[in-house]
KENU-939498 format. One line per 5 residues: number of its first residue (from 1); their letters; for each residue x, y, z of N, C-alpha, C, O. Coordinates in pm, 1 decimal, m for minus. Layout:
N
NUM	A	X,Y,Z,X,Y,Z,X,Y,Z,X,Y,Z ~ ...
This chain:
130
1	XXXXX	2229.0,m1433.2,3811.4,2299.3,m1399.8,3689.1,2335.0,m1250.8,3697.1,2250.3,m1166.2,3725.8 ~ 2444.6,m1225.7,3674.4,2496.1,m1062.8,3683.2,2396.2,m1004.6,3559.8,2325.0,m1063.8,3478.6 ~ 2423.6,m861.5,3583.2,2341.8,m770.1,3468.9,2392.8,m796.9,3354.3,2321.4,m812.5,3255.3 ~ 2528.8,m806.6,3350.7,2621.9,m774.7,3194.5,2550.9,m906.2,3096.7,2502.9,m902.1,2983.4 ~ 2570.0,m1037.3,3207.0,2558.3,m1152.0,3125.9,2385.7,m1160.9,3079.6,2333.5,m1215.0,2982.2
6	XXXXX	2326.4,m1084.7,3192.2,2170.8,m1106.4,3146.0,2122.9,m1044.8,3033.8,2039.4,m1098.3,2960.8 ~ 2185.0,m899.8,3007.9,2122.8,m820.3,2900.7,2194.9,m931.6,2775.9,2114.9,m969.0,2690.2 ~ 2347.5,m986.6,2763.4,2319.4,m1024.3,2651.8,2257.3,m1118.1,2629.9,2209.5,m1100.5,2517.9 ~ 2208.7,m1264.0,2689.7,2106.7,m1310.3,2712.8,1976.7,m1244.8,2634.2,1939.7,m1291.2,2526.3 ~ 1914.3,m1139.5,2693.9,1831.1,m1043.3,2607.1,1829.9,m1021.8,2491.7,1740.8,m1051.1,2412.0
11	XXXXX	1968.9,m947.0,2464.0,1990.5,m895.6,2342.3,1984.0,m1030.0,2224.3,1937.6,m1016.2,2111.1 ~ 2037.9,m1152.5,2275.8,2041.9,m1267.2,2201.2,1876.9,m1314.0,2166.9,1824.6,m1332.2,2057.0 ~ 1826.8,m1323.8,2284.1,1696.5,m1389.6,2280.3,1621.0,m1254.6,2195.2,1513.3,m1294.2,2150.6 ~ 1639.3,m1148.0,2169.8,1539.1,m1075.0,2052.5,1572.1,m1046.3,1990.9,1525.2,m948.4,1932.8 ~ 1728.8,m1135.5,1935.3,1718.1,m1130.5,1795.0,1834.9,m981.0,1715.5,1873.7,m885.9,1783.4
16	XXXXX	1859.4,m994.6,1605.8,1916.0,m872.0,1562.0,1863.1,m736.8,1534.4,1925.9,m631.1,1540.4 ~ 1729.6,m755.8,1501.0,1657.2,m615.1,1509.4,1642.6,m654.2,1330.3,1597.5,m551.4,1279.9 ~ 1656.9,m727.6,1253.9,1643.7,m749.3,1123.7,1522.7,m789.1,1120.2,1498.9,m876.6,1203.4 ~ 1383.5,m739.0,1015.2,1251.2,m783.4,1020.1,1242.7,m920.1,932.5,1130.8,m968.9,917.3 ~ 1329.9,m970.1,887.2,1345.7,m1052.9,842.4,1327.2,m1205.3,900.4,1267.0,m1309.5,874.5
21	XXXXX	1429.0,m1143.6,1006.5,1440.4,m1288.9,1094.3,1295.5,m1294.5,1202.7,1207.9,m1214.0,1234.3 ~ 1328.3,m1436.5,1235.9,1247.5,m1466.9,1293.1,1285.2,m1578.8,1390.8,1383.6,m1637.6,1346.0 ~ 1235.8,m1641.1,1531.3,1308.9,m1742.1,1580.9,1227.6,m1892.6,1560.7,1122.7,m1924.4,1616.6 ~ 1272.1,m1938.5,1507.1,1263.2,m2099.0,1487.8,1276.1,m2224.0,1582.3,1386.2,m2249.2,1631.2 ~ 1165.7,m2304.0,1610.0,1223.3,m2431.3,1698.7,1136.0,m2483.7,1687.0,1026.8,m2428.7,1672.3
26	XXXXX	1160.6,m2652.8,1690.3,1077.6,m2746.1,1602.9,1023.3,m2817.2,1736.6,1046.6,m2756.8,1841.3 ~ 971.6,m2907.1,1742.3,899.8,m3018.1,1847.2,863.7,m3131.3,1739.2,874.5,m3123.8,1616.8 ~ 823.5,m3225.0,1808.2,812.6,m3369.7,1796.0,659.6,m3348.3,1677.7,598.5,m3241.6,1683.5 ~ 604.4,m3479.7,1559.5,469.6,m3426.1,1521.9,395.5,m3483.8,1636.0,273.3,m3474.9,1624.2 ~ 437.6,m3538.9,1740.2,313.6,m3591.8,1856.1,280.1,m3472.1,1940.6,192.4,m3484.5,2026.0
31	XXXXX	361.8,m3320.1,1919.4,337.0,m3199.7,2029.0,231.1,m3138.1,1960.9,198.1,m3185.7,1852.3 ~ 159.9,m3020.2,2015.1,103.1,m2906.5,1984.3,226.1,m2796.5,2014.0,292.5,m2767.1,2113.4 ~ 221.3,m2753.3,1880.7,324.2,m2664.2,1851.4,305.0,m2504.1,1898.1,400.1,m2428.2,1916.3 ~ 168.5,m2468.4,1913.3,128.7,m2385.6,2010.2,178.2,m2404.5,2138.8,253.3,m2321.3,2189.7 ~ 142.9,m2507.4,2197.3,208.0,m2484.0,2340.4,347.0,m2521.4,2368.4,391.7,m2532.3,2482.6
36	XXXXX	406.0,m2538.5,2273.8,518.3,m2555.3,2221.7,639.2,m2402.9,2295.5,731.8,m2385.7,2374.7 ~ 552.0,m2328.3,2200.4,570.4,m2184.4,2165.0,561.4,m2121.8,2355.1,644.0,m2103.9,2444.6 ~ 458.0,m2111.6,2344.8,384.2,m2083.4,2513.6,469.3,m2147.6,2623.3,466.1,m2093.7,2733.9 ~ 553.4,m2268.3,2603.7,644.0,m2308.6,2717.6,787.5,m2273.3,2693.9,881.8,m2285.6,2772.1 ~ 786.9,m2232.5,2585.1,924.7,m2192.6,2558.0,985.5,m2079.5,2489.8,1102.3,m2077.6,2451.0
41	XXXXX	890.7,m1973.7,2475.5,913.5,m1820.9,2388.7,998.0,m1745.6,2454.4,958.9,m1708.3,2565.0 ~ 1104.9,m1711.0,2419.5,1189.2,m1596.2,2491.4,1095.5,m1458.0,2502.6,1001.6,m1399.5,2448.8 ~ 1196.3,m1449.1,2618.5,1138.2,m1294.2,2662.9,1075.4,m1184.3,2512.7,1180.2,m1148.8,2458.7 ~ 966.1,m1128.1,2439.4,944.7,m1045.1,2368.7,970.2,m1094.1,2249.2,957.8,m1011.5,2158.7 ~ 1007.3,m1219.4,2212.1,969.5,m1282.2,2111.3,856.1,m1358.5,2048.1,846.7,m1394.1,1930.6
46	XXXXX	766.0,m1378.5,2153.9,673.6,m1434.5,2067.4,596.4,m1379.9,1912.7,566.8,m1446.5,1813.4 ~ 584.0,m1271.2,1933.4,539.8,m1234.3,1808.0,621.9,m1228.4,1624.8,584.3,m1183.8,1516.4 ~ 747.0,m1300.5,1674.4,836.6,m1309.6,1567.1,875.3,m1424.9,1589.3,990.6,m1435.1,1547.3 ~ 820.3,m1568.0,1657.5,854.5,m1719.5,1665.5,751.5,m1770.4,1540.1,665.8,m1715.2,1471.1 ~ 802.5,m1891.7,1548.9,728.6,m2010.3,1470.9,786.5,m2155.8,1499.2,900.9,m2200.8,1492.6
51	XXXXX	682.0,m2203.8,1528.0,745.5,m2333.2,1617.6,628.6,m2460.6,1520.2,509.5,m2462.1,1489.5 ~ 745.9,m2552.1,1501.0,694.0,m2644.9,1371.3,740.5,m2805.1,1365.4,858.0,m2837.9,1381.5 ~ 655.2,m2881.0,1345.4,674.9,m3058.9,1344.4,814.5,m3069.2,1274.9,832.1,m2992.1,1180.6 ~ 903.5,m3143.5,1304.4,1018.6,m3212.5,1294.1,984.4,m3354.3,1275.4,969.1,m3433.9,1368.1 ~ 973.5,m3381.2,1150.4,952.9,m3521.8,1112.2,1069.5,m3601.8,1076.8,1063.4,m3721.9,1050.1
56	XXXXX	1197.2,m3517.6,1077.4,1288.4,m3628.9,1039.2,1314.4,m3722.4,1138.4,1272.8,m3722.3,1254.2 ~ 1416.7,m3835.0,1059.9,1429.6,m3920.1,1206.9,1567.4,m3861.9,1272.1,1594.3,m3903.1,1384.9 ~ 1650.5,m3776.1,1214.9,1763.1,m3748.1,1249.3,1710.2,m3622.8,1336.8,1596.5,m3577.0,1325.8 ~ 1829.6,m3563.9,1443.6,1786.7,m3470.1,1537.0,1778.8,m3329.0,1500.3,1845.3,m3253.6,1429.3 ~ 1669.3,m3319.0,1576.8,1602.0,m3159.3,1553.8,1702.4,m3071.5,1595.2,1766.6,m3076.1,1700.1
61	XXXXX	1715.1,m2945.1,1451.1,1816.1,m2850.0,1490.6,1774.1,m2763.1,1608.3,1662.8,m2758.4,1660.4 ~ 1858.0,m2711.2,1632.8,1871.7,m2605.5,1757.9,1805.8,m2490.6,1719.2,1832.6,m2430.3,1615.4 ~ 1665.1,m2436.2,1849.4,1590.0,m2322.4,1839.3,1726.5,m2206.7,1778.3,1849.6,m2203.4,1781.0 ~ 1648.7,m2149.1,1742.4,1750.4,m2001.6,1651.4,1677.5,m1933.2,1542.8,1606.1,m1976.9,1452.5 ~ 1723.6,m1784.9,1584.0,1728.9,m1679.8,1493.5,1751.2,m1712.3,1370.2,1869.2,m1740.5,1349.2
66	XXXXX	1637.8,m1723.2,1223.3,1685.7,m1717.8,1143.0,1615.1,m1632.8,1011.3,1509.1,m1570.2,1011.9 ~ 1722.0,m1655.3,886.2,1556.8,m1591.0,829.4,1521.8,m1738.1,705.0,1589.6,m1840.2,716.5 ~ 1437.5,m1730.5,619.9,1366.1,m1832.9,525.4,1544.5,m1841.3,434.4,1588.2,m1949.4,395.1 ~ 1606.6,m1736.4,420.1,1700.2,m1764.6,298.4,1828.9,m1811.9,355.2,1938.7,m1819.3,300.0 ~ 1781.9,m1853.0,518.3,1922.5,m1918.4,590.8,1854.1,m2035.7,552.0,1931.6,m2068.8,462.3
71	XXXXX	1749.1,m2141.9,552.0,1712.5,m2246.9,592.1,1726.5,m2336.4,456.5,1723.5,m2301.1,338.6 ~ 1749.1,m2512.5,537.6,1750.8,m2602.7,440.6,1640.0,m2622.7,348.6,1559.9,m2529.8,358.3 ~ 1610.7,m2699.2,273.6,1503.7,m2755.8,159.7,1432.8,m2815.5,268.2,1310.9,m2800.3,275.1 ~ 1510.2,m2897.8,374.6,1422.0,m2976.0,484.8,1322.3,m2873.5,554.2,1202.8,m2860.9,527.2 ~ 1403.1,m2794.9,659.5,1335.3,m2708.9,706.2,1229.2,m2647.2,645.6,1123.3,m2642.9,708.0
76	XXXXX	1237.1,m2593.2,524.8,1153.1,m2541.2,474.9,1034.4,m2590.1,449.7,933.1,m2520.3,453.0 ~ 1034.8,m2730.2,418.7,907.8,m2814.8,358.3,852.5,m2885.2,485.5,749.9,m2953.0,490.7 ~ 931.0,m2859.8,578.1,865.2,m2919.5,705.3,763.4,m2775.1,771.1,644.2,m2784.3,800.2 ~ 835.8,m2666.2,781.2,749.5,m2534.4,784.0,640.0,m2477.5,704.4,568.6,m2380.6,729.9 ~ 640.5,m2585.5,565.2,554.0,m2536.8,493.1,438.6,m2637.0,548.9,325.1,m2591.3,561.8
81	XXXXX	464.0,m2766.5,580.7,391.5,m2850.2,588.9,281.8,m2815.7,714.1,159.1,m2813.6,705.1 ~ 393.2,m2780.5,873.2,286.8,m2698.2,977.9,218.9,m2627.0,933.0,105.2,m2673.0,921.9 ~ 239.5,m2458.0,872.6,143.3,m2366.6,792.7,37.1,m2424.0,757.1,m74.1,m2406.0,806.6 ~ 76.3,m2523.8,635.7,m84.4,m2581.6,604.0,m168.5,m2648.1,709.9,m281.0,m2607.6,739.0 ~ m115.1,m2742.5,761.4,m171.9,m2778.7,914.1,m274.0,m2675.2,1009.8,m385.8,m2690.9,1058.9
86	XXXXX	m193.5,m2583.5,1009.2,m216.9,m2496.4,1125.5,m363.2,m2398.4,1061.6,m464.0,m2378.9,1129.5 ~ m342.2,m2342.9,909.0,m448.9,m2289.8,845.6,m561.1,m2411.4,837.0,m677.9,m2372.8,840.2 ~ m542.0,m2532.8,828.1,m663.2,m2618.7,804.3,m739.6,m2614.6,982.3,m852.9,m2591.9,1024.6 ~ m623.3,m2645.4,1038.9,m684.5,m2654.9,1201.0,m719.7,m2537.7,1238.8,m762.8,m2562.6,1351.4 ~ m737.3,m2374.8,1216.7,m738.7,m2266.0,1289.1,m878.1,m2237.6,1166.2,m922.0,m2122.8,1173.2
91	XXXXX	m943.1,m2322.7,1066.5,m1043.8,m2311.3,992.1,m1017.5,m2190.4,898.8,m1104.3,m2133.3,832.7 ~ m892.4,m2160.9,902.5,m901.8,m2027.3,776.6,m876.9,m2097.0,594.5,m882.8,m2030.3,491.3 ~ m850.7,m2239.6,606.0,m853.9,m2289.2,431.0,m891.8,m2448.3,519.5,m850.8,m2490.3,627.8 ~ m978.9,m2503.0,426.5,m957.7,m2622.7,467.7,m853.2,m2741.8,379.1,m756.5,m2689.7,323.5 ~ m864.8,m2868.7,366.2,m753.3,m2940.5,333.5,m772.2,m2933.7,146.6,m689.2,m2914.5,57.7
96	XXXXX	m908.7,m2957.4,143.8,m938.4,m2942.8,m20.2,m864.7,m2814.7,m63.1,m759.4,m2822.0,m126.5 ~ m939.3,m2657.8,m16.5,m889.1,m2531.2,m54.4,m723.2,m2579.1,m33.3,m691.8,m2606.7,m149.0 ~ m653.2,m2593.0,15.7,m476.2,m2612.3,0.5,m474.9,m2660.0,m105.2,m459.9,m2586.1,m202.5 ~ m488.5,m2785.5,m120.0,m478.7,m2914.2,m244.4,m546.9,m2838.4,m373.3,m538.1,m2872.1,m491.4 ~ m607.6,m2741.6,m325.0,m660.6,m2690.7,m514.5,m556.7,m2567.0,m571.4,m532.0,m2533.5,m687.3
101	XXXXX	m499.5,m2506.2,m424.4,m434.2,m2385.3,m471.3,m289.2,m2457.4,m500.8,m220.7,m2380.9,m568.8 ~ m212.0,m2596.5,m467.3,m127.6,m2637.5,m486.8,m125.7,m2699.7,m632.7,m19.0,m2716.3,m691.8 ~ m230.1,m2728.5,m680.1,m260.7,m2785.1,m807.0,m268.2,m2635.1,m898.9,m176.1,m2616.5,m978.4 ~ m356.7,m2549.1,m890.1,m344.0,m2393.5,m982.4,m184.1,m2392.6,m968.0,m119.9,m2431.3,m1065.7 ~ m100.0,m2341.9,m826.9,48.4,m2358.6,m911.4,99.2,m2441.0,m934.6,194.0,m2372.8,m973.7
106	XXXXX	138.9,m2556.7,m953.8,155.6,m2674.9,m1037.3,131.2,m2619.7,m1202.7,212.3,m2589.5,m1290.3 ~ m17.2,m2621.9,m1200.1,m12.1,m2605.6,m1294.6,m31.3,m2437.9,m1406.6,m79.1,m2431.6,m1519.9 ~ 2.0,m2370.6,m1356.7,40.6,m2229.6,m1364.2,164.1,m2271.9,m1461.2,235.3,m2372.3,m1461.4 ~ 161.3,m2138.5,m1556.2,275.5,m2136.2,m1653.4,430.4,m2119.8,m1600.6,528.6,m2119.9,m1674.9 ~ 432.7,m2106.7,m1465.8,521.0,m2117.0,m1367.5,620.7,m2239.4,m1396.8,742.1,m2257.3,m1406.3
111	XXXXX	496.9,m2316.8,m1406.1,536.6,m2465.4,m1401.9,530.9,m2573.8,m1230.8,415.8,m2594.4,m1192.4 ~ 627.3,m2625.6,m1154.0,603.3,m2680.4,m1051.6,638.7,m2584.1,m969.8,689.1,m2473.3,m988.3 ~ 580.9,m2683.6,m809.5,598.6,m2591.9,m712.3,764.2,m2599.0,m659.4,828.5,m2693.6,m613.8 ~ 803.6,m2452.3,m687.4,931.4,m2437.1,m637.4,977.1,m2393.5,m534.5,907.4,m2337.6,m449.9 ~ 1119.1,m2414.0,m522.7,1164.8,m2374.9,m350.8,1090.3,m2229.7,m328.3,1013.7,m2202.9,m235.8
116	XXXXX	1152.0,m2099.0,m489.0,1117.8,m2020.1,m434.1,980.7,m1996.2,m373.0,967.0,m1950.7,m259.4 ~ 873.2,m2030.9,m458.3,765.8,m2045.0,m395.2,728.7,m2085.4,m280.5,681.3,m1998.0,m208.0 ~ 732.8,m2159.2,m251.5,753.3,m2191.9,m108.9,830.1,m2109.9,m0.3,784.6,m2114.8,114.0 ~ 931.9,m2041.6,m21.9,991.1,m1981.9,81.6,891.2,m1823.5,66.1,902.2,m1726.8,141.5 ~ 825.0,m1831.7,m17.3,686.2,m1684.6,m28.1,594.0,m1743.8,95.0,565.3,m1706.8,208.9
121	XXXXX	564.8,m1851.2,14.0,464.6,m1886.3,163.8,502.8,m1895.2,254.3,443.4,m1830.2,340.4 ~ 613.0,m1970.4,296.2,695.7,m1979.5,456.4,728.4,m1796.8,516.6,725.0,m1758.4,633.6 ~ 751.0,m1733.4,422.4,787.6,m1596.9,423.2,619.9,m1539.8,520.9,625.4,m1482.7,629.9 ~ 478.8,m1575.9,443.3,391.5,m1508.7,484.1,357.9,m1562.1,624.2,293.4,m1496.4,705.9 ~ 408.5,m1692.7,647.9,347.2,m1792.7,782.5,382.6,m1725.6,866.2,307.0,m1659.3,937.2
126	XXXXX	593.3,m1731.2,881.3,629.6,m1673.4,976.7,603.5,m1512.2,1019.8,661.7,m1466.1,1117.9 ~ 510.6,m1429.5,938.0,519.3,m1251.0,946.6,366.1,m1307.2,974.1,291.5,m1209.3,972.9 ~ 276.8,m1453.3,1003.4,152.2,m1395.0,1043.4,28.4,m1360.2,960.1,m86.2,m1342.2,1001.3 ~ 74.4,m1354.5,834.8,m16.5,m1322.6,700.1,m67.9,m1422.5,655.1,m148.2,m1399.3,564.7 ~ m51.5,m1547.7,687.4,m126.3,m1634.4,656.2,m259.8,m1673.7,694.2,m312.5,m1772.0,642.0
């Protein structure tokens, strides 16, 4: 591959330099989405990926740069759904602790759980704060 075409290659694979974004790509729910990540992280991206179950039956979108306020209602609730996964399996909340903090907002003067809400949490998964 010549230099010209490789750096943008580069420049593509890390992204715009926006802390916002982050790169996205889904796998099957039969993968580990960790090694998911590990067979397929661009060069100096790993620390700004998130790689997450694709449960629809229709086809998984294309890995990409994005941020939470590009993504569908799908995407989102499928990213929210790994997060919880991933905090129950990595022992930092277990399945009860989720299910009680989903019930406090529920029932919070908030009212239900909303997109925006959710794109807070998807917001903390992908930056790692979770």
């Amino acid at each position: 591959m010549n230099r010209t075409l490789k750096g943008r290659v580069d420049r593509l694979e890390r992204g715009t330099g926006d802390p916002d974004q982050f790169y996205l790509m889904w796998c099957r729910p039969d993968e580990d989405e960790d090694e998911v990540l590990r067979q397929h992280a661009p060069a100096g991206a790993m620390d700004r990926m998130k790689c997450c179950h694709w449960k629809s039956a229709g086809p998984m979108p294309a890995p990409r740069w994005t941020t939470l306020e590009e993504l569908e209602l799908e995407e989102l609730t499928y990213m929210l759904d790994s997060d919880k996964a991933h905090l129950v399996r990595s022992g930092k909340l277990t399945a009860e602790e989720i299910n009680e903090l989903e019930r406090e907002i529920q029932d919070s003067p908030m009212g239900t759980w909303t997109l925006a809400s959710s794109r807070v949490v998807a917001r903390h998964a992908a930056k790692g704060t979770t």
